[in-house]
N, C-alpha and C positions, 0 to 999 in steps of 0.2 A: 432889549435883546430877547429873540425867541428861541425857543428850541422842540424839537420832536418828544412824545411822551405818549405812554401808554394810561392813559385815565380808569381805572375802576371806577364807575358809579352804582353799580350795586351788583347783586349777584345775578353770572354771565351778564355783565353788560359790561362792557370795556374796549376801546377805541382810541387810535393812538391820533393825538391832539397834537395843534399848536401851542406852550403854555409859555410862561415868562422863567428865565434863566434864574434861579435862585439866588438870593447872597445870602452871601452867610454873616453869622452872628457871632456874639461870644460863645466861644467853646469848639467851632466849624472850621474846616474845611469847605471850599466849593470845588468838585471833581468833577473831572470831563469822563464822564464812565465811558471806558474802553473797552470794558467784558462784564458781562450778566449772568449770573449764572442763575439756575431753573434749579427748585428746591418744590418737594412733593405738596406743599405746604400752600405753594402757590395758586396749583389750580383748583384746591380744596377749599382757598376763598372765594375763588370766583363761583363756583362751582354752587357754595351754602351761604353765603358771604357774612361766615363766621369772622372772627378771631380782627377785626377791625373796628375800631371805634366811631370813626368819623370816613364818609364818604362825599364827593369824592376823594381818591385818594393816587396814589401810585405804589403797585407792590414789587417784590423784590427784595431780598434779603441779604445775598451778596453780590457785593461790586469790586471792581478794580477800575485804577485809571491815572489819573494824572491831575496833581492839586494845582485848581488855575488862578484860584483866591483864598487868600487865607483870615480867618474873623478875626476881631482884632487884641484880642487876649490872647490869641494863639502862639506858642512859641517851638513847639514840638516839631512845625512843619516850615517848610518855606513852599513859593511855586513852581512848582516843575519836579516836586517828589511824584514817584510811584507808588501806589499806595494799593492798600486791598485792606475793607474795610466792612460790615456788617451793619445791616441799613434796618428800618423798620417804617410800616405804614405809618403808624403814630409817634404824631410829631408832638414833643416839650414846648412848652411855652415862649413864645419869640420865633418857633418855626414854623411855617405854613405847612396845611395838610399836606402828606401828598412829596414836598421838598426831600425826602429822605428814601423815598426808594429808589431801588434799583434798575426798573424797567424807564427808562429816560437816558438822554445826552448827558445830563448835567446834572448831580445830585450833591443836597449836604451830608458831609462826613461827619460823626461826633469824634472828634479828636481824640476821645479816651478810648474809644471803641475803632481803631483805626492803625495799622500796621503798615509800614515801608515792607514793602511790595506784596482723625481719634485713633483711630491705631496708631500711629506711628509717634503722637503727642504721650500714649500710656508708657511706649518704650521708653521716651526722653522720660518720661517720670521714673524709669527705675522695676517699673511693673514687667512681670511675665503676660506676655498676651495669647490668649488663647479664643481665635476669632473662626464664626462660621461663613462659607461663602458656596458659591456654584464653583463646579470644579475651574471653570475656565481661568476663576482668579486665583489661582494658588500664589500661584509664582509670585504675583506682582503681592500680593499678602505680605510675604514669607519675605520681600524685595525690601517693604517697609518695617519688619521688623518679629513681625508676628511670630510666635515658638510654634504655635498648632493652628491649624487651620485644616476647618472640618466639613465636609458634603453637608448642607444648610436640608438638604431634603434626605436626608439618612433615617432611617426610624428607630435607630436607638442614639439621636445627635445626643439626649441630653445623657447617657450613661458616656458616652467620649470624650463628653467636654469633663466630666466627672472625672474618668480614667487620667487624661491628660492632666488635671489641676490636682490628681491625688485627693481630690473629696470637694466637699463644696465650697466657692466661692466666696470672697469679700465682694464683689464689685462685680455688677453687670450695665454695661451702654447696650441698650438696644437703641440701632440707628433705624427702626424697621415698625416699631411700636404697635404692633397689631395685637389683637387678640390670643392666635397664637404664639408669637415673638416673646410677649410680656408672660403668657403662662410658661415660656421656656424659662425664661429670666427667673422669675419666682424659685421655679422648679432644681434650678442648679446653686442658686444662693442659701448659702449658712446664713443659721439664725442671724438677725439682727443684720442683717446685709445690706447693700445699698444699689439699687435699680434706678438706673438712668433711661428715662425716656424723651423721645421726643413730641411725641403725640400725648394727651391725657390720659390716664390709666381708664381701662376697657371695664366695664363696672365686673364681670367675670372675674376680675385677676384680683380685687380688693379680698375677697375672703379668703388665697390661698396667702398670699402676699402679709394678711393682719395675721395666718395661722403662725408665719415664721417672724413677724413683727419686723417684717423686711419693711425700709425707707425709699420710698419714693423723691427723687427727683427731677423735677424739670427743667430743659434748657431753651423751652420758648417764654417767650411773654417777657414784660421790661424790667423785673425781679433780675432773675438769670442776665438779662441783659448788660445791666450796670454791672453786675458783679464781678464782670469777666473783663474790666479793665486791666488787673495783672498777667490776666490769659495774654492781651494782646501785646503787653510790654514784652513779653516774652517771646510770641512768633514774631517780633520785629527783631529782637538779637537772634534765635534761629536763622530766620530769612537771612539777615547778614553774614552770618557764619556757614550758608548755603548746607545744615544740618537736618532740615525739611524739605520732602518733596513734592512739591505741586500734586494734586489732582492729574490722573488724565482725564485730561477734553474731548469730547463732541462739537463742533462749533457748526450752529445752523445758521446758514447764509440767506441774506436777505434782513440785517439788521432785528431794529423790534418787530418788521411784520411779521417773523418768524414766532412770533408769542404763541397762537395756537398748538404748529408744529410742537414745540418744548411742552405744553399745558398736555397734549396728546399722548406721547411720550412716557408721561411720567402718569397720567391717567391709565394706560394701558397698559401697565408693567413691564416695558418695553428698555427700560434704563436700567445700568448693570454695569457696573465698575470704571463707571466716568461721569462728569458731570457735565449734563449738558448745557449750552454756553453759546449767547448772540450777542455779540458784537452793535452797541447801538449807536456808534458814529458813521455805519454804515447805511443806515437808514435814509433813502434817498427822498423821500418827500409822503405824504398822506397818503396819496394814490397810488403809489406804486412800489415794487418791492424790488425792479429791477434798475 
């Protein structure tokens, strides 16, 4: 059995392929991805073709969809769950490269790493949140849970976020990781504090960041990865208990040949309080998108 797939072979090279249906293994799910979602992460491999080990490959980092086969140590899932799960290029031993992203029809699930069906996860933790954004997202901020929410382009954001927290911070997630983002971060954290990023730290930020002996950590790469098998036992009772609220979506039509579109998008800083999201069962054939 074949199926539609977007192949990365090296950086900007990639081309959506005939490949073979995956099966799965111990520890797997096989899921018919029914939604892809585009993560900044994505077109910045193709782009340097960083951050992957082995090419070719298939990227995409999250998926949703519907379990069509399950591996055979598996017991956590049956067929025909709905599932949303978190994928990576590099694949563990006994899985083909490639078999675990997102951009495809049909990908393997790590069943540890895998949920029936940040703000809003700090509030269920108990945490006061105090988030910056563009004005347009207040509401939907403040919807999920947020206490303060602050004009992200303000010139005095970091004395607001200060005024609001009463002084400085245990705890900053930068979803945004840039150079200036991380010097904000630094900047509003108490000594000994803890800065989440997504991106590597900007070599700038290392000498403000060691001045307050602020801890870096990361939530890419297969460290974080594993780690966050409790994370997901938990958005699976959330989900159940309908206590989490989705993302709002973008969804670009035209299946995976919409890959560009989404890679563009998010290249262009064009993306802003949704995730954008293709659909790859709708993918009609190699050639064509209609």
């Amino acid at each position: 059995m074949s199926q539609l797939a977007l192949l990365y072979e090296s950086d900007k090279k990639q081309n959506l392929q005939s490949l073979p249906i995956p099966e799965p293994v111990d520890g797997f799910v096989q899921v018919r991805v029914e939604a892809a979602a585009f993560n900044p992460l994505d077109y910045k491999i193709y782009d340097s073709g960083k951050f992957v080990q082995k090419v070719p490959t298939v990227l995409g980092g999250d998926a949703a969809g519907e379990v069509t086969k399950i591996g055979p140590d598996v017991t956590k899932f049956k067929v025909g769950d709905r599932v949303t799960f978190a994928c990576t290029p590099n694949s563990p031993k006994g899985v083909g490269d490639g078999e675990r992203g997102a951009f495809q029809q049909y990908a393997l699930a790590d069943a540890r790493v895998t949920a029936k069906a940040r703000c809003l996860f700090a509030v269920l933790s108990g945490l006061e949140v105090i988030t910056t954004s563009s004005p347009a997202h207040f509401e939907y901020l403040k919807s999920l849970g947020a206490t303060t929410v602050i004009d992200r382009s303000a010139p005095d954001v970091a004395a607001q976020i200060l005024a609001a927290a009463r002084g400085p911070v245990k705890y900053v997630v930068d979803a945004i990781s840039l150079k200036p983002t991380q010097l904000l971060g630094v900047e509003v954290l108490q000594p000994k504090g803890k800065l989440v990023l997504v991106l590597g730290l900007d070599p700038s930020t290392k000498e403000a960041a060691a001045a307050k002996d602020v801890t870096m950590l990361g939530t890419v790469g297969p460290t974080g990865f594993y780690r966050s098998e409790p994370f997901w036992d938990s958005v699976e009772g959330y989900l159940k208990r309908q206590v989490i609220k989705p993302n709002r979506v973008t969804v670009l039509p035209g299946g995976l040949h919409a890959w560009e579109e989404g890679f563009d998008l998010h290249r262009q800083g064009k993306v802003s309080g949704a995730k954008i999201v293709i659909r790859p069962q709708e993918t009609k054939s190699i050639t064509s998108s209609l």
